[in-house]
C-alpha positions in Angstrom: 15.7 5.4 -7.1 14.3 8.8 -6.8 15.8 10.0 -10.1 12.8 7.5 -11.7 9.8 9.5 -9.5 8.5 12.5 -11.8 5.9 14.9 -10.6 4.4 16.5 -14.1 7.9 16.1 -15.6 10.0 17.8 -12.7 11.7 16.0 -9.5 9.6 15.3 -6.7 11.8 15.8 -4.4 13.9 18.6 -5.1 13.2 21.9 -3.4 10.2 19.9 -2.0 8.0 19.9 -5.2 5.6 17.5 -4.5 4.6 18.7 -1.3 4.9 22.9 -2.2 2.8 22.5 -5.3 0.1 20.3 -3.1 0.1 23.3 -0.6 -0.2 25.6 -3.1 -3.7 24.1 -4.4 -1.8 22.7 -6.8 -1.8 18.7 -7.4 0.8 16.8 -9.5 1.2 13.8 -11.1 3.4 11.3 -9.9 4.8 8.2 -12.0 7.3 5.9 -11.1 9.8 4.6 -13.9 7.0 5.9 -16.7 4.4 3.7 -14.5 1.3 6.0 -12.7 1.3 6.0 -8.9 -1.4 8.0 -6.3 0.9 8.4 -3.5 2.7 11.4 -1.9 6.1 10.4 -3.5 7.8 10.6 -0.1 6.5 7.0 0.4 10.2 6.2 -0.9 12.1 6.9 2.3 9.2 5.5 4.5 8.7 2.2 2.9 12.4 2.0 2.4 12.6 2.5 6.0 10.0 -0.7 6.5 11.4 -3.1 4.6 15.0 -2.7 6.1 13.2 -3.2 9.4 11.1 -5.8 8.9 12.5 -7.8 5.7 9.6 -9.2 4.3 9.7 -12.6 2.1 6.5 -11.4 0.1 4.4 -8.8 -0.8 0.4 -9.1 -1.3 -1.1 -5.8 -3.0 -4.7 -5.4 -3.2 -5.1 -2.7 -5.7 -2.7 -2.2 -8.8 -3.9 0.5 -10.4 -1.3 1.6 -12.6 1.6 -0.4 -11.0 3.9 2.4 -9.8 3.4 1.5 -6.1 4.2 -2.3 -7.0 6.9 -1.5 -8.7 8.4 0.7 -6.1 8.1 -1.9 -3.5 9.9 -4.7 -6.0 12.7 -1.8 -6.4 13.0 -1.4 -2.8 13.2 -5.1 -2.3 16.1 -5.3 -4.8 17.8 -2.0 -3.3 18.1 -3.5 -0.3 19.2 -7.3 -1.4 16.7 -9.0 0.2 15.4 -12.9 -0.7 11.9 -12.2 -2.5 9.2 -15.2 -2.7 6.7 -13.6 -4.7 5.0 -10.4 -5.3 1.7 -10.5 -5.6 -0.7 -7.9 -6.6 -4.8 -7.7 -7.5 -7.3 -5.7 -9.3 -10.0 -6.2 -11.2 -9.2 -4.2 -14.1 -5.6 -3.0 -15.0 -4.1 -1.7 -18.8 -2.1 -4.6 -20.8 0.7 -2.4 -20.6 0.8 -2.1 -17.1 0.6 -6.5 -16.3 3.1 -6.8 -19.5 5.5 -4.3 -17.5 4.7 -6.1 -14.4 5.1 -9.5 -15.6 8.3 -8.1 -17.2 9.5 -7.3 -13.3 8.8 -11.1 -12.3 5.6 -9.6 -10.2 2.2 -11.6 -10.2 -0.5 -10.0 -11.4 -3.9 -11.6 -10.8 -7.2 -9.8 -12.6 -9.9 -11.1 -10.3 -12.1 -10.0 -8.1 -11.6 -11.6 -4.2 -14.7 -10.1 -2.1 -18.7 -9.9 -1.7 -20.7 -7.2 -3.7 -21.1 -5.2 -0.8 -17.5 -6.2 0.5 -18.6 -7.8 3.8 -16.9 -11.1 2.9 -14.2 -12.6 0.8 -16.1 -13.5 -2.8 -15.9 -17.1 -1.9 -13.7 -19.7 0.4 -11.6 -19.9 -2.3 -10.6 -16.7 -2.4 -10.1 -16.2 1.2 -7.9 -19.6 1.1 -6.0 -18.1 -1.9 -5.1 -15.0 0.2 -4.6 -17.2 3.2 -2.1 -20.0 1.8 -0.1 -16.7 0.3 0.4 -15.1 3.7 1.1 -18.0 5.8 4.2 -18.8 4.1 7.7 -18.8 5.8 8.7 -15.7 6.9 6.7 -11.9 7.3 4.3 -11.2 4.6 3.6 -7.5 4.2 0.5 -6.2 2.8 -0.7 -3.2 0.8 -4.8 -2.3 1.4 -5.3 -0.2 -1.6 -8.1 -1.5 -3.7 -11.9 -0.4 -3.8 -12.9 -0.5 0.1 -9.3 -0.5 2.1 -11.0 -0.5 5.5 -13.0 -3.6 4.2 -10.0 -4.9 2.8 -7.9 -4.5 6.0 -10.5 -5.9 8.1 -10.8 -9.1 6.2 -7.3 -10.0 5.7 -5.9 -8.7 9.3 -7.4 -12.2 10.5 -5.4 -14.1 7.9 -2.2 -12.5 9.1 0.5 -15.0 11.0 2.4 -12.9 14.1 5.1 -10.7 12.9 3.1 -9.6 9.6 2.5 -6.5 8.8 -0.9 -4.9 6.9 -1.1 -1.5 5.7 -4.2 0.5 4.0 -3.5 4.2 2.6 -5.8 7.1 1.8 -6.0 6.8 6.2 -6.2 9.4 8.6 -6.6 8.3 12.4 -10.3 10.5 12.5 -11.7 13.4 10.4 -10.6 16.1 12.7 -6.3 15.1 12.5 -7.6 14.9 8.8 -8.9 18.4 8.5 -6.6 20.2 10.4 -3.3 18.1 10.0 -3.5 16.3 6.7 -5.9 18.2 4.2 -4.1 20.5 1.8 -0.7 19.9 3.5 0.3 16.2 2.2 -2.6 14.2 1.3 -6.6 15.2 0.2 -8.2 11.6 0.7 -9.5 9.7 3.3 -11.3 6.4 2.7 -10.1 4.6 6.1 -9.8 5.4 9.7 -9.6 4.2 13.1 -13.6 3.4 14.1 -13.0 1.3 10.5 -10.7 -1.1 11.7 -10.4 -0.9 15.8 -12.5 -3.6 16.7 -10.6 -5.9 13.8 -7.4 -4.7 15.2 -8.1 -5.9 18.4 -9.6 -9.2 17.5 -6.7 -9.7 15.8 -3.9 -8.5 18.3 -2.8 -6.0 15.9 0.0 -2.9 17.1 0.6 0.3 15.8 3.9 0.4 13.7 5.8 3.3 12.2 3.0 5.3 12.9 5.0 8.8 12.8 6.7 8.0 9.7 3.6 7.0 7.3 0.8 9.3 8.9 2.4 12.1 6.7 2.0 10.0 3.7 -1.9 8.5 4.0 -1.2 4.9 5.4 -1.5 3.3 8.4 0.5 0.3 9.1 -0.4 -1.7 11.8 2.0 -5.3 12.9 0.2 -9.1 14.4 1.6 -9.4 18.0 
């Protein structure tokens, strides 16, 4: 699969381009079978490594962007032969090429918007019973926090999840000093979430760090329900 990332037409991964150039000052961009993607390419080998441990039955994305991320994660599903339900991914505004391609990989796209205004609450019950009915199916539902407000995001949907789910929200850093002296112009410039965003939710919610040393060097935090 990593023959199909591209950093500004050379190989991510080779000689470590991805993560030399970013050190350098120097960003790239990344695309994923010709589809745009905002991720430190190395995702690859740490969400490989999550779905082989954790086999989930379906995928909810908040946040399509451009689809490489989805994409990924349906490869990755594939790769490693595992039963999909659904994968089901939100935005509120993506190119027609990017849901044709998507709908062309048997992934759901949905072009609506599920929260508040001022993302305090889900847009209506509806939406938080659309969200709600996805996740509680049979089996672990995984989801991706990478839309407009991810700590809002992750705080509204942890308290959908069923126990042995598992909710992730990138562009995170656990607080703005690891960020600045750890993260910042080493592997990842961004950081929209961290851990006084979503302790108290975590708690409430009986929520455990997971894989915490493999995806801190690629912006997420992933987090399982106990």
């Amino acid at each position: 699969m990593k023959e199909h990332f591209i950093c500004s037409g050379y190989n991510c991964f080779e000689n470590d381009y991805f993560n030399t150039n970013f050190r350098n000052g120097i960003i790239t961009h990344a695309s994923y079978k010709g589809l745009a993607i905002e991720q430190n390419p190395n995702i690859l080998y740490r969400f490989d490594k999550l779905i082989k441990e954790i086999k989930p039955k379906r995928v909810l994305e908040i946040g399509t962007f451009h689809g490489g991320l989805t994409l990924i994660i349906k490869d990755l599903m594939n790769f490693n032969s595992l039963p999909i339900t659904e994968i089901r991914t939100y935005d509120v505004s993506s190119p027609d090429y990017v849901i044709d391609r998507l709908k062309n990989e048997d992934i759901r796209y949905v072009g609506k918007n599920l929260f508040s205004q001022d993302y305090q609450s889900f847009k209506d019950n509806s939406c938080e019973k659309e969200l709600s009915d996805f996740i509680e199916g049979e089996g672990v539902t995984l989801v991706l926090c990478d839309g407009g407000s991810k700590k809002n995001e992750f705080r509204l949907i942890s308290k959908l999840l069923k126990k042995g789910d598992v909710i992730m929200a990138h562009d995170y850093a656990p607080n703005n000093i690891f960020f600045e002296e750890k993260m910042k112009n080493r592997f990842w410039n961004w950081m929209e979430i961290q851990n006084s965003d979503i302790s108290e939710c975590s708690e409430t919610n009986n929520l455990s760090e997971y894989m915490f040393d493999e995806f801190i060097n690629v912006g997420w935090v992933c987090k399982i329900k106990e």
